[in-house]
N, C-alpha and C positions, 0 to 999 in steps of 0.2 A: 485427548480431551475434545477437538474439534476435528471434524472429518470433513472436507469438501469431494464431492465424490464427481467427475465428470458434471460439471458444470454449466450450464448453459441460461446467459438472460439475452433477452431479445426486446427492440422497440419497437412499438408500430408507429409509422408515421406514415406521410404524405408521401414521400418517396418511397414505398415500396419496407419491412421489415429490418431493422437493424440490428446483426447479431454485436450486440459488446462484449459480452463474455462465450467463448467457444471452449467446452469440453476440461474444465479447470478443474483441477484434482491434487489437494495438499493435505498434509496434517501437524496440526501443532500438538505437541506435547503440552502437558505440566510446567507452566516457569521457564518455557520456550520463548523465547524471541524470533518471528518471522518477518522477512521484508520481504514487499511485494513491490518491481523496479520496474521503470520501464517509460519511457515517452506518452503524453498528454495524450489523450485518447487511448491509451490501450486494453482499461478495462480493470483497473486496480480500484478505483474507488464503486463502481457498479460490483464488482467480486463483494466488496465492505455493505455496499447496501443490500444487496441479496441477505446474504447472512444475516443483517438484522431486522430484514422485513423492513425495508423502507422504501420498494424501489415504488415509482409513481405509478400513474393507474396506467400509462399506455405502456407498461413493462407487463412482461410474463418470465415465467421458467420452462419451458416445454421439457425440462431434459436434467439429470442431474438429482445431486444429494446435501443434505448438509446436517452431519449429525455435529450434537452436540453432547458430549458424554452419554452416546448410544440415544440421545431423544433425535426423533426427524423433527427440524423448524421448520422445512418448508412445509406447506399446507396448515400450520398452526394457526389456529384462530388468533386473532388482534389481542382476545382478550391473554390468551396462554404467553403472544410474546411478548407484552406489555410488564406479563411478572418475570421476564429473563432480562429484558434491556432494563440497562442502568443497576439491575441487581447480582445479576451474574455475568452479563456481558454487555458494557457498555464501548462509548466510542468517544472519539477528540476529533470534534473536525478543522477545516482547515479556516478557516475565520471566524475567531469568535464573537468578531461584532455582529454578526449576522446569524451566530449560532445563538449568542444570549437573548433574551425580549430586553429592550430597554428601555420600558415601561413598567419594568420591575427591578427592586432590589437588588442588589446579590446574595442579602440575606434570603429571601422568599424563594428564589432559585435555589438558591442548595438546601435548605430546610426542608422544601419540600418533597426532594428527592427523597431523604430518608424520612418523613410521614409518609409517603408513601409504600414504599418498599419494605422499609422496618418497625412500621407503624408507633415510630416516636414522635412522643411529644411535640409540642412548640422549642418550650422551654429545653428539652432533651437535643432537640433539633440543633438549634442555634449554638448550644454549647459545643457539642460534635464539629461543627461547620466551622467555626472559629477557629477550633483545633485544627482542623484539616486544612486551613486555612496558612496556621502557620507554618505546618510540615511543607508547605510548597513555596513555600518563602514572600509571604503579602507580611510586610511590616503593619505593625498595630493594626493586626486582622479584627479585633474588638471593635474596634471606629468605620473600620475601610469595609466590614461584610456590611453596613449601610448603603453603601455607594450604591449608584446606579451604573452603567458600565460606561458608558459618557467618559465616566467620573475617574475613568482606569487606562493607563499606558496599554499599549497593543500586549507588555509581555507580561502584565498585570492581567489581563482579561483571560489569556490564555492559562497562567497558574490558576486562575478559577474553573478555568474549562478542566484543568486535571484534578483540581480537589474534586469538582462536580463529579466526575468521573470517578475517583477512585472511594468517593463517600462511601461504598456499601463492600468496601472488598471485595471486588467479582473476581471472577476466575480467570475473564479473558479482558484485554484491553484492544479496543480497537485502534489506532491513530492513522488518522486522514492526515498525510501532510502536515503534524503540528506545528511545524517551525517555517512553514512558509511566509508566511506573512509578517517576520520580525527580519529584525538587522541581524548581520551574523552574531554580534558577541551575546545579544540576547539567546539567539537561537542554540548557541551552545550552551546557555546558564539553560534552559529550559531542558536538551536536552538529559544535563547532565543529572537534573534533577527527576525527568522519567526514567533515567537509568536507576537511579538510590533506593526512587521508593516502588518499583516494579520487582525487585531485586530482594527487600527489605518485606514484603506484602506477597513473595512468589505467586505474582501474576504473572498468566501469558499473555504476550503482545503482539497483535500483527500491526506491523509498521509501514506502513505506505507513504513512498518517496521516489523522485526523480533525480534525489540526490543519494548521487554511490555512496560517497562520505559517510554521511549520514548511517546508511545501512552496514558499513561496513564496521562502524563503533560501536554499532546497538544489535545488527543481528545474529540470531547466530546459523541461521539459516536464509538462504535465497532463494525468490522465484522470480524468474526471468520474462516478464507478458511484452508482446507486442501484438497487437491487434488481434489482441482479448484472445488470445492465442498464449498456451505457455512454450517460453523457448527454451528454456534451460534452470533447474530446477539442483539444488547441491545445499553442504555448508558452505557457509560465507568464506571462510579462509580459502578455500579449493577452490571454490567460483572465481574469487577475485586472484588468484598465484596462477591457475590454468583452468580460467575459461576452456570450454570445446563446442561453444555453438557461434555463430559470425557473427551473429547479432551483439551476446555480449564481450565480446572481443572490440566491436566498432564503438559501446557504449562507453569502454574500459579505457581504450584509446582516445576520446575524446577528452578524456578527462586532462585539463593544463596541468603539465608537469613543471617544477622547480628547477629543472637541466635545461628547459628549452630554452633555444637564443631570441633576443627579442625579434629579431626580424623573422622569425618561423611564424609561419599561420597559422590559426587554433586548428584540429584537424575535427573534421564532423564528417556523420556518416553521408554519404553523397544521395541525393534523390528525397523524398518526400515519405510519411505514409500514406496509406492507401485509402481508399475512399471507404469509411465499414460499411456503407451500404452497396458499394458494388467492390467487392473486395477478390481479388484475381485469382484464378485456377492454382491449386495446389499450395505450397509455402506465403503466405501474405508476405516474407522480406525477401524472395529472391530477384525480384526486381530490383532489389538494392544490392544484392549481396555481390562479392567478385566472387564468390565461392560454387555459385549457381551451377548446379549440374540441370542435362535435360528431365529427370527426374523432381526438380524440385518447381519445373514450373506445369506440372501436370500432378504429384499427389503431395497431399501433408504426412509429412512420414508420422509416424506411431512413436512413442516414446521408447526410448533404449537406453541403458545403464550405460555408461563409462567407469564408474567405479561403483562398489556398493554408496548408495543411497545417493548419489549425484547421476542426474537425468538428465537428456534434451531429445530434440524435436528433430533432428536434422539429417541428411543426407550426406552429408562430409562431413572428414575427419578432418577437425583442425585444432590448433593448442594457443597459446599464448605466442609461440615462434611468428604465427602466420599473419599478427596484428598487423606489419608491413603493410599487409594489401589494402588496408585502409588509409594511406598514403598516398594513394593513387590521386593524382590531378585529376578533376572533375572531367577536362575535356578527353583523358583518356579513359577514365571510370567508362563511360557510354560506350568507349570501343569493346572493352571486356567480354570475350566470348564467353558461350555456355561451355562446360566440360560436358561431353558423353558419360555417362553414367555405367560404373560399373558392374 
């Protein structure tokens, strides 16, 4: 249904071009669930605005594809992708106080998504919006589609942000982080409710999150980005039982376990990202990695199978066994030689 084909968006700034997305190539299926994972900066939510033609003016695409049940969207007029968002493939971003105008309704917001798209009525409108209103769980949605969003709990604006969303039954759903900005027992009423009605309406989803949790309930596939770079690419169950790229072996492993004794340290991967605009010779994580062969600090390897349909980026072989070496004390991490490459 959705094709990303070698990917590439780029900024211009003051400092010189910044690539965010580098060479990104996925595909969702029909009623697929996809996560895209990965640490702040790496180019998960820039992948979501390409796709729907939102990125700003000092963005380009020099490189790359993005089909949409065989249409190319990139180079599509404003007006061509104006009739695909929100009617075939909308999005959920990650604050909805700042995603809604709150100088309007909530009724006038969702109403007018469907006058537009499906060229209903007023009165056709607000009935729909109501309904949709209740499937996402806003009590006495008749009184409260009045509100202004003021007027709405943080997990109240967000059910509006998914009725808004799924008003026109699109094909693909986008979500930016949806549950970031709630408390967790919200974040799991919402998500359990994108699960019901994505499931119930066979939408596809890409899910964008720096929570494993999260992706690992909801997707059914994984891609692995670290400076807009993809690291490792699989189904969700095989990614997370045997990881094989170091990156998310280190991600995997941070995660606080229920065995650990309290005087144990939370364990994180050691070192920083990298600056996207001066971003270093060959692998962008081997300056982190303990895995580092001389190879990976001179080229980016090419994608390679591990198993049918699970992929990475990488120069070594490593499994779930080797998460140890992210154990390492910081003041010995810096010792870490290179391996010779074989």
């Amino acid at each position: 249904m959705l094709r990303v084909i070698d990917l590439v968006t780029e900024f211009h700034t003051e400092n010189g071009v910044v690539r965010a997305v580098d060479s990104i190539s996925f595909n969702l299926a029909s009623g697929e669930t996809l996560g895209l994972v990965g640490e702040s900066g790496s180019g998960k939510s820039v992948t979501n605005l390409t796709i729907m033609g939102l990125l700003p003016g000092t963005a380009r695409v020099p490189q790359g594809s993005v089909l949409y049940k065989g249409r190319e969207l990139l180079g599509c007029t404003e007006k061509d992708l104006r009739a695909i968002r929100g009617r075939e493939i909308a999005m959920i971003f990650q604050d909805p106080m700042t995603s809604l105008n709150p100088f309007l309704r909530v009724s006038r917001q969702l109403t007018e998504v469907l006058e537009v798209h499906l060229g209903m009525s007023r009165a056709e409108a607000r009935a729909a919006s109501i309904s949709m209103l209740e499937k996402v769980g806003i009590p006495d949605p008749a009184n409260r589609i009045d509100s202004y969003p003021h007027e709405l709990s943080g997990g109240m604006r967000q059910r509006v942000m998914i009725a808004m969303a799924l008003l026109c039954n699109p094909s693909i759903l986008i979500a930016d982080e949806p549950t970031t900005a709630l408390d967790v027992t919200i974040q799991a009423q919402i998500l359990d409710l994108m699960r019901e009605l994505i499931g119930a309406m066979e939408t596809a989803m890409v899910l964008v999150s720096h929570d494993l949790g999260v992706v690992a309930g909801m997707a059914d596939r994984v891609v692995v980005m670290y400076a807009g770079k993809m690291m490792e690419e699989g189904p969700t169950e095989r990614i997370f039982e045997r990881p094989s790229h170091p990156y998310t072996l280190g991600l995997l492993r941070s995660i606080p376990r229920l065995d650990d004794t309290p005087q144990e340290r939370l364990h994180s991967i050691e070192g920083l990202p990298p600056d996207p605009a001066n971003l270093p010779p060959g692998c962008p994580f081997a300056p982190r990695c303990p895995f580092r062969m001389d190879a990976c600090l001179e080229e980016f390897p090419v994608a390679r199978e591990v198993e049918p349909g699970h992929r990475i980026r990488c120069h070594a072989d490593v499994g779930p066994d080797d998460a140890d070496a992210f154990w390492t004390p910081a003041e010995e991490f810096q010792n870490v030689e290179t391996r010779e490459a074989p």
